[in-house]
C-alpha positions in Angstrom: 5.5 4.1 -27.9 2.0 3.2 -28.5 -0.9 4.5 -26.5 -2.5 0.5 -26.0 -6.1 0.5 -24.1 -6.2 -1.9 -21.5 -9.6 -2.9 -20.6 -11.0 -4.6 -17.5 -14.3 -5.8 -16.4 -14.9 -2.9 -14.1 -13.4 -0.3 -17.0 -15.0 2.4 -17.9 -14.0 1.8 -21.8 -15.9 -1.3 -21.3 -19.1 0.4 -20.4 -19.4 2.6 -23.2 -18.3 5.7 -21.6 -15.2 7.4 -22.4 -12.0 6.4 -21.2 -9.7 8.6 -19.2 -7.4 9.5 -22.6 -10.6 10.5 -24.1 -11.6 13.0 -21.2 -7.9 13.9 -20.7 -6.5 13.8 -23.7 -2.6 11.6 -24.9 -0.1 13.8 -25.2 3.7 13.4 -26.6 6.2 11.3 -24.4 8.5 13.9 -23.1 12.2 13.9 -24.3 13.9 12.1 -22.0 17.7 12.8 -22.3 19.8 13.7 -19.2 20.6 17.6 -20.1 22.1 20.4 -17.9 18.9 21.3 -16.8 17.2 17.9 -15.9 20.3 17.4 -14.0 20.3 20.7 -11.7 17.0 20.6 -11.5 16.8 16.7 -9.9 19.8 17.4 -7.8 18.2 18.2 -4.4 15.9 14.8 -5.2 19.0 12.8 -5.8 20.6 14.2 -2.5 17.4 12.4 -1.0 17.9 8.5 -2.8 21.9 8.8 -2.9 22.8 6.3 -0.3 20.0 4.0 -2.1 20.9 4.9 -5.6 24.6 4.8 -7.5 25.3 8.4 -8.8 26.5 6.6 -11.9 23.1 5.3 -12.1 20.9 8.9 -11.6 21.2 9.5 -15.1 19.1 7.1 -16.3 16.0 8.0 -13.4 16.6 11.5 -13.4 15.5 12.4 -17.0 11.7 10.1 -16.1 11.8 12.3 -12.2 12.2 15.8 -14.2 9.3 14.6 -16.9 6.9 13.4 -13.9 7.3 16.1 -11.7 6.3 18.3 -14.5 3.6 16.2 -16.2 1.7 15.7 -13.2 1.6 19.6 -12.7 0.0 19.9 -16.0 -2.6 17.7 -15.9 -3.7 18.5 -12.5 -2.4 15.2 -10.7 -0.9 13.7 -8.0 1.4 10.9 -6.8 0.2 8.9 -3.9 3.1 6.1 -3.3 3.0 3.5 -0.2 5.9 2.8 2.0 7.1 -0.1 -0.1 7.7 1.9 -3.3 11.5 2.1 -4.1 13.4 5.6 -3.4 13.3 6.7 -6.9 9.7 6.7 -6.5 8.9 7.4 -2.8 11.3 10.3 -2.6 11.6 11.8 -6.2 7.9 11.7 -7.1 5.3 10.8 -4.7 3.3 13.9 -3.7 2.1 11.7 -0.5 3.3 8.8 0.9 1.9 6.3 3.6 -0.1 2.6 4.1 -2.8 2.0 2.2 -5.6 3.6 3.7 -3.6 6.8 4.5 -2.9 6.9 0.6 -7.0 6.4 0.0 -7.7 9.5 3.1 -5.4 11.4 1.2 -7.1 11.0 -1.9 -10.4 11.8 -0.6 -8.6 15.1 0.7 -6.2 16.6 -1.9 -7.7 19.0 -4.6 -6.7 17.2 -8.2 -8.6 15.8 -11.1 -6.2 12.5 -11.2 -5.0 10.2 -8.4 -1.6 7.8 -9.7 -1.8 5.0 -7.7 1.3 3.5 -7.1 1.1 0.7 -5.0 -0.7 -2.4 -5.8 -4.9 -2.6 -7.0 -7.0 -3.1 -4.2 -5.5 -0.2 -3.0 -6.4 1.9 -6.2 -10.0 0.9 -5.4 -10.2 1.8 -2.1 -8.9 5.5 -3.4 -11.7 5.3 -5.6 -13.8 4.1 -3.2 -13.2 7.3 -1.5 -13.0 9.8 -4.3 -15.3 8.4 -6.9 -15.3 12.1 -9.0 -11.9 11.3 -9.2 -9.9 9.2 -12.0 -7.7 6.8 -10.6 -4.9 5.5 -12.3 -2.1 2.7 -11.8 0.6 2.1 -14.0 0.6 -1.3 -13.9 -2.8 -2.6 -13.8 -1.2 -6.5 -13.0 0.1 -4.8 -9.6 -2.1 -7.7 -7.5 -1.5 -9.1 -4.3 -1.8 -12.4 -2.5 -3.6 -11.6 0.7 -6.4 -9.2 -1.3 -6.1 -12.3 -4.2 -7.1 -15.2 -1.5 -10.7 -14.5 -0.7 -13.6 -12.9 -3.1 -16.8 -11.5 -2.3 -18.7 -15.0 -3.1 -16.3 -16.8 -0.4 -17.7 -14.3 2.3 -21.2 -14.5 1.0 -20.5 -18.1 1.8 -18.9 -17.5 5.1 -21.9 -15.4 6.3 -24.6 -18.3 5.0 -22.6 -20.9 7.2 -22.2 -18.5 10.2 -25.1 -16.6 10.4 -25.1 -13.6 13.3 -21.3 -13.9 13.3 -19.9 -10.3 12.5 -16.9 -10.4 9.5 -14.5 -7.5 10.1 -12.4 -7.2 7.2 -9.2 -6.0 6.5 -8.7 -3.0 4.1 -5.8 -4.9 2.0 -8.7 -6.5 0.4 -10.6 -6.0 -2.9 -14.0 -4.3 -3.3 -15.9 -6.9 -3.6 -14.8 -8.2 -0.4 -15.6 -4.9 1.5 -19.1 -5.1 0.4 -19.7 -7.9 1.6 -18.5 -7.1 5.1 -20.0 -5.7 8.0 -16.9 -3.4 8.9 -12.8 -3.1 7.9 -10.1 -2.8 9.9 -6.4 -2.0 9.5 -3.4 -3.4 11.5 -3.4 -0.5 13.6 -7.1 -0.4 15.1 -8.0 -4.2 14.7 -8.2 -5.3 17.8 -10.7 -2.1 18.6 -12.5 -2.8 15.5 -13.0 -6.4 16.9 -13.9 -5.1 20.6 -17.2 -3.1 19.6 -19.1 -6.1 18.6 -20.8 -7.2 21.2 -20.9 -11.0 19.7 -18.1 -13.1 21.6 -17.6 -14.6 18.2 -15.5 -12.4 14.9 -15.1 -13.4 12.1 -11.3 -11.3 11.0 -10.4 -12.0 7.2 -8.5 -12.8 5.6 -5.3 -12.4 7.0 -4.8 -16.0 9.0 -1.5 -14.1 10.8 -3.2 -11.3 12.0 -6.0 -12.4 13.0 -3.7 -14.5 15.0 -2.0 -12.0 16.3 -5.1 -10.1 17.3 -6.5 -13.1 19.0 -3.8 -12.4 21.7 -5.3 -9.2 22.7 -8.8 -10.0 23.1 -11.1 -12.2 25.4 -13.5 -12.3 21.3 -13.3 -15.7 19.3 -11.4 -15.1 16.1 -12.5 -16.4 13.1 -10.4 -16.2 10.1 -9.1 -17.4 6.7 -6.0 -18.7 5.5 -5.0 -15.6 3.7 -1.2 -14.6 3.7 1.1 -11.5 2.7 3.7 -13.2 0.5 6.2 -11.1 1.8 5.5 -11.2 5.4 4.5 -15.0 5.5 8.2 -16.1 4.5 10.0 -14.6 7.6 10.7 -17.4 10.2 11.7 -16.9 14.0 14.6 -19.1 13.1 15.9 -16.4 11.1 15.6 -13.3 13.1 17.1 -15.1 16.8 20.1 -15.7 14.2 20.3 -11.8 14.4 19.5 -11.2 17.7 22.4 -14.0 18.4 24.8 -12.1 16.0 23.7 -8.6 18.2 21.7 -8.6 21.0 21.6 -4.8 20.4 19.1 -5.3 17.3 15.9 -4.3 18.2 13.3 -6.2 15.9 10.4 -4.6 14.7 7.6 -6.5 12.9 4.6 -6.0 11.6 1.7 -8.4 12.4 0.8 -9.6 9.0 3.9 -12.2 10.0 3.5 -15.6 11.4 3.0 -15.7 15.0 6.4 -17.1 16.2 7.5 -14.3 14.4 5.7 -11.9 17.0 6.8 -13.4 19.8 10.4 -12.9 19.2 10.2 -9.2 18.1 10.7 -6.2 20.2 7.8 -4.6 19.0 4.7 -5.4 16.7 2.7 -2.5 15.1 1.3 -1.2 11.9 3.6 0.1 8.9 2.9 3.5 10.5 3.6 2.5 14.0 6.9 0.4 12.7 7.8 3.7 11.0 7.5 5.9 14.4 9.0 2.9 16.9 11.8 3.0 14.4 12.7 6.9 14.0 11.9 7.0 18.2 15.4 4.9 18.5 18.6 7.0 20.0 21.3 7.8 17.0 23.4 4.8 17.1 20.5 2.0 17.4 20.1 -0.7 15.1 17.1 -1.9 13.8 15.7 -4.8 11.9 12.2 -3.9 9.8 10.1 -7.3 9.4 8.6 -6.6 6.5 8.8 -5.3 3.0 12.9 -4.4 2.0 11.6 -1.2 0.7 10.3 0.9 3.8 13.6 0.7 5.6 15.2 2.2 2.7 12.5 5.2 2.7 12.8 5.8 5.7 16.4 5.6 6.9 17.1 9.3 5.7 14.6 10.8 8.2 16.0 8.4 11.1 20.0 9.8 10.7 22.0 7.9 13.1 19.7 4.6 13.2 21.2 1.6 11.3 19.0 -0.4 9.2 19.4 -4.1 9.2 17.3 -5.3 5.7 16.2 -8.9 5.9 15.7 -8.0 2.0 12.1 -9.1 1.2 10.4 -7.7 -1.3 6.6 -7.6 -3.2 7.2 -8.5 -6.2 3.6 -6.8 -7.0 4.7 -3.7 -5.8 8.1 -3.9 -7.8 5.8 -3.8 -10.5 5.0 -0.1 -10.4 8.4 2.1 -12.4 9.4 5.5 -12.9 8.7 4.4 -16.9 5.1 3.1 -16.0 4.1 6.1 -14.0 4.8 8.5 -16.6 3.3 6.6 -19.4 0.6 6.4 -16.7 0.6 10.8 -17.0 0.6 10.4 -20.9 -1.7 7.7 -22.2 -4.1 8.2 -19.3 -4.2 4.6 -18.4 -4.7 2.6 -16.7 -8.3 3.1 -14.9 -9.3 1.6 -12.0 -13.0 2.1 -11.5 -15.6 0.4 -9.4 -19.5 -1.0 -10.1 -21.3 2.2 -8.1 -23.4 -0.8 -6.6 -21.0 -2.5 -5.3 -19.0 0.7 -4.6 -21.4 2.3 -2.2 -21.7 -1.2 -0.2 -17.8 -1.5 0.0 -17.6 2.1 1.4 -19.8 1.9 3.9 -17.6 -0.2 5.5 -14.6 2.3 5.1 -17.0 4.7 6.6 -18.0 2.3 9.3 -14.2 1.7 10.5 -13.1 5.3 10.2 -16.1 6.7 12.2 -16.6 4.4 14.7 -16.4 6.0 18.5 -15.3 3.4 21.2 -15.2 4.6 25.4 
């Protein structure tokens, strides 16, 4: 393998300064046969991912787990991998796991030099966002996403000119030029609070059309939004998950509220991928339980739920399927890619982090 630069508009290497291989250092691509050691020492990771992954296949992940879990020790980095990462990843490598801005608080927190960012890139901006004396790397830098890629910074810009004194609330699966240009972010979880403490009747909630939506139904506010959509969430109909419920009305259905709202209305429960995580490990041993959103999570997090079935309406993010145990490490060896932000823009697109995270409500 090649070490191949990758430059971006926001890159440091496109500035002039040096890049993260130059700071860091490229060092050899580890061997990566399946020996006697690699496989006793990935044994208690594969007793984690065997109901997910074919022993018969193990060989072939194993060798890139061993070379990653060692790697990152050397160079004085960690792992940070959302809930939609696949088993090989979320349970072999990832040093923390969680939504996106859990994976950014964690950043902020953890004491390394390198943050690999495995989900998709706005979220590797907001880490940097947070941590911006740390280097942040993805290892794949085409990792995008269709609600962050539906709205810019200009479009709110826009939206503000044509709606003056109306507050925009933004959600954090957004880029950071969209942050900046908003007054405050949310997450799924504390929306409808984030919405409440303006005292305008009027908010403007972007870009996510469904949540916003779905927020609408919990507050007296006017809701303003975009038509912004989750790819992955967007395709579930109701049509589909009454089929299940028809099949057994024992399923409980648990979505998340990035989905349309017919969807909503026919689930048991609607909450964040952290509150979809704790409604689903709450159920008795013997449950069942349908996950409304990305194929992956139910997967991750059916081995910490023992008794509770899993029924996988198998959508995945084909942006997230992006990120690989092969990626990652050449991630740890070539030191790419680098996800950096304009410190302008930066410190604007923070603030509103800052504003979300430390607002106080009664």
């Amino acid at each position: 393998m090649t070490n191949i630069s990758v430059e971006t508009p926001n890159s440091k290497a496109s500035s002039g300064a040096p890049s993260a291989a130059e700071r860091f250092g490229v060092v050899d691509m580890p061997s990566l046969e399946y020996t006697e050691e690699v496989a006793r020492e990935t044994a208690p990771l594969y007793e984690k991912v065997k109901h997910h992954i074919p022993e018969i296949e193990w060989p072939v992940h194993a060798p890139y787990v061993h070379a990653i879990n060692k790697l990152k020790k050397e160079r004085n980095a960690v792992i940070l991998a959302h809930n939609y990462q696949t088993p090989e990843i979320f349970h072999c490598v990832a040093d923390f796991a969680g939504d996106s801005l859990q994976l950014a608080q964690q950043a902020e927190k953890v004491d390394a030099e390198i943050i690999i960012q495995c989900g998709v890139h706005f979220m590797a901006e907001t880490s940097k966002l947070l941590s911006p004396e740390k280097t942040v790397l993805i290892p794949d830098m085409k990792a995008g996403c269709s609600l962050a890629e539906s709205i810019t910074g200009e479009d709110v810009r826009l939206l503000r000119e044509a709606n003056p004194g109306v507050p925009i609330v933004t959600y954090v699966n957004t880029s950071a030029d969209v942050k900046a240009e908003s007054d405050i972010c949310c997450t799924s979880s504390n929306a409808v609070r984030i919405v409440e403490s303006f005292e305008s009747d009027t908010v403007f909630l972007i870009p996510d059309e469904y949540l916003a939506q779905n927020v609408a139904k919990e507050t007296s506010k006017k809701i303003l939004t975009w038509k912004g959509h989750c790819e992955v969430h967007e395709r579930f109909t109701a049509e589909e998950l009454l089929a299940y419920k028809e099949a057994d009305p024992a399923i409980q259905i648990i979505a998340h509220p990035e989905c349309p709202t017919t969807v909503t209305e026919v689930a048991d429960f609607t909450g964040s991928t952290s509150g979809m995580i704790d409604y689903a490990m709450s159920q008795k041993a013997g449950s069942k339980v349908l996950l409304v959103t990305e194929c992956s999570m139910a997967s991750n997090i059916e081995s910490e739920a023992p008794g509770v079935e899993f029924i996988k309406p198998c959508n995945l993010c084909p942006h997230m399927k992006r990120i690989t145990l092969p990626k990652i490490l050449e991630s740890l060896v070539y030191m790419r890619d680098e996800v950096t932000v304009d410190p302008v823009m930066a410190e604007k697109a923070k603030l509103a982090v800052e504003r979300m995270v430390n607002l106080k409500t009664n």
